[in-house]
C-alpha positions as protocol buffer text, in pm:
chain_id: "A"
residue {
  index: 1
  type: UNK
  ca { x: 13154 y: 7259 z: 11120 }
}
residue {
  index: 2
  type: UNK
  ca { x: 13208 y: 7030 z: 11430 }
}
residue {
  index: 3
  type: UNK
  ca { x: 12911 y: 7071 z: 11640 }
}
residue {
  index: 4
  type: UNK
  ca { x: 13037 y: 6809 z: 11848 }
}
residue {
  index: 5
  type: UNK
  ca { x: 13178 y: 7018 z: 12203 }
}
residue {
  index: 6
  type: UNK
  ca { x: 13269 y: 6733 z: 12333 }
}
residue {
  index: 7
  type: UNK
  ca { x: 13530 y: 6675 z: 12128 }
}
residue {
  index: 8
  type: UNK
  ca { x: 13732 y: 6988 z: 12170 }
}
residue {
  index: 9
  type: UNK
  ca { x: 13956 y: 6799 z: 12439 }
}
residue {
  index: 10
  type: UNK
  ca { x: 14079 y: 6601 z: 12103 }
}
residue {
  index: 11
  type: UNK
  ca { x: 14266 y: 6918 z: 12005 }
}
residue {
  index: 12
  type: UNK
  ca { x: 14492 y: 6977 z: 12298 }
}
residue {
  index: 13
  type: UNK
  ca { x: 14518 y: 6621 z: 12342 }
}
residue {
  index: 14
  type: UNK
  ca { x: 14645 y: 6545 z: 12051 }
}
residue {
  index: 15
  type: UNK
  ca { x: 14841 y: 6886 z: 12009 }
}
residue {
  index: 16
  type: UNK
  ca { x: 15030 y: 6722 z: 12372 }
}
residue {
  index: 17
  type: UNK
  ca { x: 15095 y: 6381 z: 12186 }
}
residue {
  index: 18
  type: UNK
  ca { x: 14801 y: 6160 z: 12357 }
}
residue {
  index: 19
  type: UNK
  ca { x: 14615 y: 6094 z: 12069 }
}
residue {
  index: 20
  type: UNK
  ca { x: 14675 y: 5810 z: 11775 }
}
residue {
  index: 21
  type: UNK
  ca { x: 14448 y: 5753 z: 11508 }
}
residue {
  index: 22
  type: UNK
  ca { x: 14404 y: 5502 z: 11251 }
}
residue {
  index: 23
  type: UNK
  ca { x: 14288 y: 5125 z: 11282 }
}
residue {
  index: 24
  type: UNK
  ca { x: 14630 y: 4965 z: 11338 }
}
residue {
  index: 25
  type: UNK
  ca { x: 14755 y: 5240 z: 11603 }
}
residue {
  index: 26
  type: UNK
  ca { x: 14434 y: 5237 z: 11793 }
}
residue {
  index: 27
  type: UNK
  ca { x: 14441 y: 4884 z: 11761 }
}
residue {
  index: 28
  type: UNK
  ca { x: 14802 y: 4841 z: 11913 }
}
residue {
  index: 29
  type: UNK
  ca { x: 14725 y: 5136 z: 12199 }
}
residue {
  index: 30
  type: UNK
  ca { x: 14422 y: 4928 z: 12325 }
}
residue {
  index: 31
  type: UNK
  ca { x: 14617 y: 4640 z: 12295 }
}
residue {
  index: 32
  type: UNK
  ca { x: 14923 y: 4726 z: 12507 }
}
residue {
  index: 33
  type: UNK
  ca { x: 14721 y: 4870 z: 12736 }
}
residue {
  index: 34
  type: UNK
  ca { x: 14789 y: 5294 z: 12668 }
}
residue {
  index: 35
  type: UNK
  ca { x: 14423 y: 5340 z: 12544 }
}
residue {
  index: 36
  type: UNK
  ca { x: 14184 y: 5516 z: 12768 }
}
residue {
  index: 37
  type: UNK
  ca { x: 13933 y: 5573 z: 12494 }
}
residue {
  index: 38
  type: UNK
  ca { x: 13838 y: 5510 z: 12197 }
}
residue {
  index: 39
  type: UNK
  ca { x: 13633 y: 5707 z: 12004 }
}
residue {
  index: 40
  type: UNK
  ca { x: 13502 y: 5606 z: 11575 }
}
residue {
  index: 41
  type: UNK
  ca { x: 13316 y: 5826 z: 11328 }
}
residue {
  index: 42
  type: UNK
  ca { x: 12932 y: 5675 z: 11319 }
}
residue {
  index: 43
  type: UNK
  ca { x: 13008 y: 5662 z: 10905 }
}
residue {
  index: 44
  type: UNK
  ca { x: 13340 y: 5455 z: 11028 }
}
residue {
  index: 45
  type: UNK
  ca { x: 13192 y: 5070 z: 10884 }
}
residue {
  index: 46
  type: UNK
  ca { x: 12974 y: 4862 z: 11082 }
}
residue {
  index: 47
  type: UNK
  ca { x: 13311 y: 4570 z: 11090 }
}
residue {
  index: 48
  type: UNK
  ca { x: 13503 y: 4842 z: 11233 }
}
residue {
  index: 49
  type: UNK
  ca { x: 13260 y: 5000 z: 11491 }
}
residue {
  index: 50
  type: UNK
  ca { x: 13222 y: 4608 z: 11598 }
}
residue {
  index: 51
  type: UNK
  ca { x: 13611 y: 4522 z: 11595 }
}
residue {
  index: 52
  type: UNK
  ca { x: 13660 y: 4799 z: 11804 }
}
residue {
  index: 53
  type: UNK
  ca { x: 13345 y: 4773 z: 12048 }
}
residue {
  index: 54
  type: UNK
  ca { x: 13471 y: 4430 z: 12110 }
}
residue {
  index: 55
  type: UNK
  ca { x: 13802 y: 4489 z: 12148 }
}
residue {
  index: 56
  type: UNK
  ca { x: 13725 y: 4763 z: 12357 }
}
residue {
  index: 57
  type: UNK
  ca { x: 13477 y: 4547 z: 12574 }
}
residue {
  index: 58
  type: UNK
  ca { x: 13744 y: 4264 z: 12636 }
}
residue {
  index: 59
  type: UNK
  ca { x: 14035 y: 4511 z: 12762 }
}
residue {
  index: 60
  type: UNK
  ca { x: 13769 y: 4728 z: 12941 }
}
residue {
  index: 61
  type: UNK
  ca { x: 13821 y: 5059 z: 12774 }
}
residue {
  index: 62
  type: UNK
  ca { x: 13551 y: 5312 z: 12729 }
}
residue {
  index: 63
  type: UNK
  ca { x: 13450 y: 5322 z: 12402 }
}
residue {
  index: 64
  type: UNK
  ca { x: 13218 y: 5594 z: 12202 }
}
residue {
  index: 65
  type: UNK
  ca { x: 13103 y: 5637 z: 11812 }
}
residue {
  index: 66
  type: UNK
  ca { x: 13053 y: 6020 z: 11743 }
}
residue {
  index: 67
  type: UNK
  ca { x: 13049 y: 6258 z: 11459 }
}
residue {
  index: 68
  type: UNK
  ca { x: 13156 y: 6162 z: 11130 }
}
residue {
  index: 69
  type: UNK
  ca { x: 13508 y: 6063 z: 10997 }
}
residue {
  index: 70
  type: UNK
  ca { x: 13586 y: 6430 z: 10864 }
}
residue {
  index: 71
  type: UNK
  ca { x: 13474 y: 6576 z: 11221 }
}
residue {
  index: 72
  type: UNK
  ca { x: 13705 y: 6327 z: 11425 }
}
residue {
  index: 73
  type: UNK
  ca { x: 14005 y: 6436 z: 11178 }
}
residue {
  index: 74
  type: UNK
  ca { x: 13941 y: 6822 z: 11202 }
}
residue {
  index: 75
  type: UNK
  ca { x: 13917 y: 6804 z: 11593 }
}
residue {
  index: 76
  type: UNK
  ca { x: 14259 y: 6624 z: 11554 }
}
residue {
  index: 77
  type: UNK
  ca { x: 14380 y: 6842 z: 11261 }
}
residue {
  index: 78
  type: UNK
  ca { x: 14417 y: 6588 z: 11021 }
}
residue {
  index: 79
  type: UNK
  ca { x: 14240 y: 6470 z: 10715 }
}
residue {
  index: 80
  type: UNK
  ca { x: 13962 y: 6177 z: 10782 }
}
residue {
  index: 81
  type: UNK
  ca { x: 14002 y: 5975 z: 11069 }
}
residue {
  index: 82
  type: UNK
  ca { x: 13742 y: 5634 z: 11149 }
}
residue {
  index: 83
  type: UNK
  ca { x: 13936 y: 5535 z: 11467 }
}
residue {
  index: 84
  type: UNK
  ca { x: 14093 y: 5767 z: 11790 }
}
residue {
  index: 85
  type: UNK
  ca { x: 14242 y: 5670 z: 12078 }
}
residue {
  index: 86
  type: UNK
  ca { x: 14328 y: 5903 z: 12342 }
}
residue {
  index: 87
  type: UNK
  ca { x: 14670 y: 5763 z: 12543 }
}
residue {
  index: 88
  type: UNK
  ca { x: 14624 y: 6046 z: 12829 }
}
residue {
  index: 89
  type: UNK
  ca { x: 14439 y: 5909 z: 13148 }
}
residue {
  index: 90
  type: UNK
  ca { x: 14345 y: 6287 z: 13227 }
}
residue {
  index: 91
  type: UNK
  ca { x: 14199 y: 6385 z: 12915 }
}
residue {
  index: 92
  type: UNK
  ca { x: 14011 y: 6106 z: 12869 }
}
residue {
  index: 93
  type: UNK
  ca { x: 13831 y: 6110 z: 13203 }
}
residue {
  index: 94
  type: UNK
  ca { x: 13769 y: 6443 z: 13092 }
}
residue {
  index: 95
  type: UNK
  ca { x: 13615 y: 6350 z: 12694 }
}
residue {
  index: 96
  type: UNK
  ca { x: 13410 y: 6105 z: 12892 }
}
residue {
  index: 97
  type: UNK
  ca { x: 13272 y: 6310 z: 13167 }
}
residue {
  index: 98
  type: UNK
  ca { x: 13168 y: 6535 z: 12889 }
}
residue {
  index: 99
  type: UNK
  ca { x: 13032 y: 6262 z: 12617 }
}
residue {
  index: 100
  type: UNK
  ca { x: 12862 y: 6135 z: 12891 }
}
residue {
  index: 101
  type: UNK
  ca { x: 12671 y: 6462 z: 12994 }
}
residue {
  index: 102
  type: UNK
  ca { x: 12569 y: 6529 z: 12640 }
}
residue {
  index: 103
  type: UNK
  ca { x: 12452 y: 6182 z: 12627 }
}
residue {
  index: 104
  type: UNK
  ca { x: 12236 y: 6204 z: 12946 }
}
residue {
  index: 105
  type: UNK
  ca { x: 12124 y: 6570 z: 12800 }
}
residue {
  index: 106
  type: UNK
  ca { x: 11923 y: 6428 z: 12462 }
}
């Protein structure tokens, strides 16, 4: 089902606490500063993908759309998830370094 490897890191992150999803908690982590990335589903809505590209842009975190809503909340094991943001400097260097590759691989 999720053909998205790069997303695997989601699972341990968020099994180790360093992952909070939803529009108001992602909002609040990039917002105080704990966000490293943020990651939305590409069928998140286009007001959402912008809110958080902005918001993302203005308090410099890396920011990504990927795989739908229902892959994002599997890789977290939860139900349907628009909005991620991974709290753990580590494993978001990590989800980067490997987003990036597959992006540079297409």
């Amino acid at each position: 089902m999720n053909n998205h490897k790069e997303l695997s890191l989601l699972g341990l992150a968020a099994k180790a606490g360093k992952v909070v999803s939803g529009e108001f908690a992602c909002e609040k982590a990039v917002r105080s500063g704990s966000a490293y990335l943020v990651l939305t589903a590409e069928d998140a809505s286009e007001n959402t993908k912008k809110k958080f590209r902005d918001m993302c842009s203005y308090y410099e975190v890396p920011f990504y759309t990927i795989g739908t809503k229902e892959e994002l909340g599997s890789a977290i094991g939860k139900e349907y998830r628009a909005t991620l943001a991974m709290t753990d400097e580590n494993f978001s260097a990590a989800t980067v370094k490997k987003l990036e590759k597959v992006r540079h691989e297409q």
